[in-house]
C-alpha positions as CSV (number, residue, x, y, z in Angstrom):
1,X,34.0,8.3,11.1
2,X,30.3,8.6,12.3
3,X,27.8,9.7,10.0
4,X,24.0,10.6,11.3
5,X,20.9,10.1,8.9
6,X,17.2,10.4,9.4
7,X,15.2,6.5,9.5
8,X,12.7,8.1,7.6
9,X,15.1,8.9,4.8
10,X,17.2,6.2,4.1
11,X,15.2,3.1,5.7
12,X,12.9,2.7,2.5
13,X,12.4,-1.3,2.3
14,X,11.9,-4.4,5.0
15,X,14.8,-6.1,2.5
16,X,17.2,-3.1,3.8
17,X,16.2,-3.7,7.4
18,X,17.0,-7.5,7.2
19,X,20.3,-6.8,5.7
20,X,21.5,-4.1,7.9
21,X,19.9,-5.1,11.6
22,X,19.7,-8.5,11.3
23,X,15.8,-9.3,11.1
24,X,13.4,-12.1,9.3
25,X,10.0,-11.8,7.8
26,X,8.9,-15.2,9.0
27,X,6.0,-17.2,7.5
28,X,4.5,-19.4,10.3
29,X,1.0,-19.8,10.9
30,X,1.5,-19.5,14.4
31,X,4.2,-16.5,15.0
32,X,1.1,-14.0,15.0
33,X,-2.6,-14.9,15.8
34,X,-3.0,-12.2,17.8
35,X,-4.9,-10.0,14.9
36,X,-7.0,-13.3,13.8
37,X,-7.6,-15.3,17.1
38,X,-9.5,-15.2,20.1
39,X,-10.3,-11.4,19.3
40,X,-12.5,-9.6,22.0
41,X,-16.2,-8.1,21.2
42,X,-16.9,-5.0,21.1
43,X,-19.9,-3.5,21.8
44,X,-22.8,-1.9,19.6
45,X,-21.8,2.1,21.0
46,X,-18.6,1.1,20.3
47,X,-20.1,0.0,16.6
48,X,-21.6,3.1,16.0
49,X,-18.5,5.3,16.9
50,X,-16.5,3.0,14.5
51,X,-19.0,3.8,12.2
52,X,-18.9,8.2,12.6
53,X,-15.0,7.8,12.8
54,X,-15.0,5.6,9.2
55,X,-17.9,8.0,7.6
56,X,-16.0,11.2,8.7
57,X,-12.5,10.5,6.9
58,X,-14.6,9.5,4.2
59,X,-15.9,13.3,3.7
60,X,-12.8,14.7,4.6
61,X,-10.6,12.5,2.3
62,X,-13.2,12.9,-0.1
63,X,-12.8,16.5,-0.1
64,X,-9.0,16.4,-0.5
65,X,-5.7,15.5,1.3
66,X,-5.5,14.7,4.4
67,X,-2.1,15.1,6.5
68,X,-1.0,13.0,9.8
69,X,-2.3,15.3,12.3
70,X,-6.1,14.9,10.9
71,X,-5.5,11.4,10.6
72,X,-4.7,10.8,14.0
73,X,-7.4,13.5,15.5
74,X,-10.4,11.6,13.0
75,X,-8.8,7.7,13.0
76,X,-6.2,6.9,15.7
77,X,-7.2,8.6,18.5
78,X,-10.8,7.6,19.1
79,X,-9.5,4.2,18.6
80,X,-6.7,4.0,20.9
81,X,-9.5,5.5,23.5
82,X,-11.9,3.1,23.0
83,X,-9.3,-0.1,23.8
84,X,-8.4,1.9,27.1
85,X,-4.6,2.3,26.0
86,X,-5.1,5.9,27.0
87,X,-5.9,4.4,30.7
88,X,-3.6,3.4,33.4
89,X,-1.4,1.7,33.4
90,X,-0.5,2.4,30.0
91,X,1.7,5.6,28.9
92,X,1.8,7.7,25.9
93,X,4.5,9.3,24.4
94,X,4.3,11.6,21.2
95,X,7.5,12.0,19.1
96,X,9.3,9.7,20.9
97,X,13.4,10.1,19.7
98,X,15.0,6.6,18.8
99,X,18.4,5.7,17.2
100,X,20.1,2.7,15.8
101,X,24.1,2.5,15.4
102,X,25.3,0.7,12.5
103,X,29.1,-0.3,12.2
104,X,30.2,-0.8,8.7
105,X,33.5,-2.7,9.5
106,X,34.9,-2.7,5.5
107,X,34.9,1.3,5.7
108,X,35.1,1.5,9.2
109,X,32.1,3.9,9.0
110,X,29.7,4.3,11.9
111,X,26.2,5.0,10.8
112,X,23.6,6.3,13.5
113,X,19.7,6.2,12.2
114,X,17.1,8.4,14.0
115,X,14.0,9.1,13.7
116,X,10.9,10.1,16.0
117,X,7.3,7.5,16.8
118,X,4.4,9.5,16.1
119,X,3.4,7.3,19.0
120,X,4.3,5.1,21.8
121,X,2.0,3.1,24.1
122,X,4.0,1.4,26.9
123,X,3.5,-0.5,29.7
124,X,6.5,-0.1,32.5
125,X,9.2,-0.3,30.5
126,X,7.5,-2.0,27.5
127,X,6.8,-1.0,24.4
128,X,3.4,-2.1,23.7
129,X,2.4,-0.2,20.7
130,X,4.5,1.6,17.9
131,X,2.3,3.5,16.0
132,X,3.3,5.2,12.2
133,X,1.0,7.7,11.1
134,X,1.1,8.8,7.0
135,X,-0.9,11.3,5.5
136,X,-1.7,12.9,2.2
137,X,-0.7,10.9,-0.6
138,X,1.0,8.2,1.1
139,X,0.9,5.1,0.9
140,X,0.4,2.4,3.9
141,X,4.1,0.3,2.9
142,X,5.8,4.1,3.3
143,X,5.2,3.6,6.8
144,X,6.2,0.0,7.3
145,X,10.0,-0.3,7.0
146,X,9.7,2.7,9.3
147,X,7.7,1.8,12.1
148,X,9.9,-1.7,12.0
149,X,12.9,0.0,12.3
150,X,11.6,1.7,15.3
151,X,10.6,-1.6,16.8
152,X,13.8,-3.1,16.5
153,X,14.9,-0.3,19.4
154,X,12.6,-1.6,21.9
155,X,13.9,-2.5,25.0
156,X,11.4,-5.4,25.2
157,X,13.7,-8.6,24.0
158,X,11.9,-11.2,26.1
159,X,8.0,-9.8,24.7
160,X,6.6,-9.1,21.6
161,X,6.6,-5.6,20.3
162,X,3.0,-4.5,18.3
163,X,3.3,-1.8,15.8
164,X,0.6,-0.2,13.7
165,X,0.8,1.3,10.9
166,X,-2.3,3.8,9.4
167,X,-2.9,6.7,6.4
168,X,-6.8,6.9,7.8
169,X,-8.0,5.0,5.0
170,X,-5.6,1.7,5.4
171,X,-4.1,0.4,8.2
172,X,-1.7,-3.1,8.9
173,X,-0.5,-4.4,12.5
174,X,3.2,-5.7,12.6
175,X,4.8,-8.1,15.2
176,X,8.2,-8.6,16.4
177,X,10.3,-10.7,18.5
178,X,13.8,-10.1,19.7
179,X,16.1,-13.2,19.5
180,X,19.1,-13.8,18.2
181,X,17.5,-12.1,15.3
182,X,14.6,-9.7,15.2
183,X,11.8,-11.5,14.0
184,X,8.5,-10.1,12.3
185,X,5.2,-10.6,10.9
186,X,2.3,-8.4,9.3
187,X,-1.1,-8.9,9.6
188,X,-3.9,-8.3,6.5
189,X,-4.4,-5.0,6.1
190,X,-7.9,-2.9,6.8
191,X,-9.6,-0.7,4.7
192,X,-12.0,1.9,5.0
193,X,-12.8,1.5,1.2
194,X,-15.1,-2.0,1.7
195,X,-18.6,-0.8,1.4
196,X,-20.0,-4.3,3.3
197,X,-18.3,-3.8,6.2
198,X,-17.0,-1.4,8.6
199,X,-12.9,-2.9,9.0
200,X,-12.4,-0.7,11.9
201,X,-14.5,-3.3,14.1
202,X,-11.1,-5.2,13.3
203,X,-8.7,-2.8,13.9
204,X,-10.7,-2.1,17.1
205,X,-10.4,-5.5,18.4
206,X,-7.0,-6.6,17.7
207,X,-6.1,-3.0,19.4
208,X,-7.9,-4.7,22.9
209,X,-6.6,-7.9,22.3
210,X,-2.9,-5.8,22.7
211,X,-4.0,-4.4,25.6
212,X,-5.5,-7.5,27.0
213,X,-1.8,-9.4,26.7
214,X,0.0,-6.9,28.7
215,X,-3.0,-6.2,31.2
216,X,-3.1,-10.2,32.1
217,X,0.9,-10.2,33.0
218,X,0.1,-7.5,35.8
């Protein structure tokens, strides 16, 4: 018997995801530096957009709801412009279908998961960047078991798979490695809430540090 349900649905925690698909928070230093180390500069126009893009959800938010297509018009997609993963030799895709068959072998039960990435950078036939997009009220972890569940599907297995997760006003980067388990980290999270300094200029640069891993291996 094969049963069909939506990711979004009934994939609601990283401890379901470890249990059903065989994957492993892990907590090593070294598993992902990417969003900490070696991080490129960016430059002072680059600054000041940061700066618009972070004052303009501000007003909107402040003025109410915002859903996912606002967020990725104000927030994502300047960004993703700015680190050049709208450039060659990177592709986008927008609603990009995915499934995941599960075999429950005590019920002999099928299960297929499916579910659609708000967007999907890749390289070749890399995935480079998952990106989850939640809106309105939200919060950032509603979007995290469900962008890792779409990374499990990439078709990667010998190269890291990025994912970022974003509601406008937070944001969290996720790694994960195929091996004979499905590996993963998460990186702090962002905010456009700390009035010292602009976190974007973070989210900016680990976005071209991405970009800059799969650029070098051309």
């Amino acid at each position: 018997m094969t049963t069909t349900v939506a990711i979004s649905k009934h994939v609601n925690s990283l401890q379901e995801i470890e249990t059903k698909f065989s994957a492993q928070q892990t907590t090593s230093d070294s598993f992902f530096t990417e969003w900490h180390e070696n991080l490129p500069e960016i430059t002072e126009l680059e600054k000041e957009r940061c700066d618009r893009i972070k004052e303009r959800y501000l007003y909107h938010r402040h003025r109410g709801h915002i859903g996912e297509g606002i967020v990725n018009q104000i927030v994502t997609t300047p960004l993703l412009e700015m680190a050049k993963l709208y450039d060659p030799p990177f592709d986008i895709e927008s609603e990009y279908p995915v499934q995941i068959e599960e075999v429950e072998m005590e019920e002999d039960q099928e299960v297929i998961y499916q579910g659609r990435i708000d967007t999907l950078v890749i390289q070749g036939s890399l995935w480079v960047l998952v990106i989850e997009t939640k809106g309105k009220s939200f919060s950032i972890e509603a979007g995290m078991a469900q962008a890792l569940t779409y990374m499990l599907v990439s078709p990667n297995q010998s190269r890291p798979t990025y994912g970022l997760v974003s509601n406008g006003g937070f944001s969290i980067f996720i790694k994960a490695v195929q091996d004979k388990i499905v590996q993963y980290q998460f990186s702090n999270d962002f905010s456009l809430y700390n009035q010292k300094n602009n976190e974007l200029f973070d989210v900016l640069r680990i976005l071209k540090k991405i970009s800059q891993l799969f650029l070098t291996d051309l």
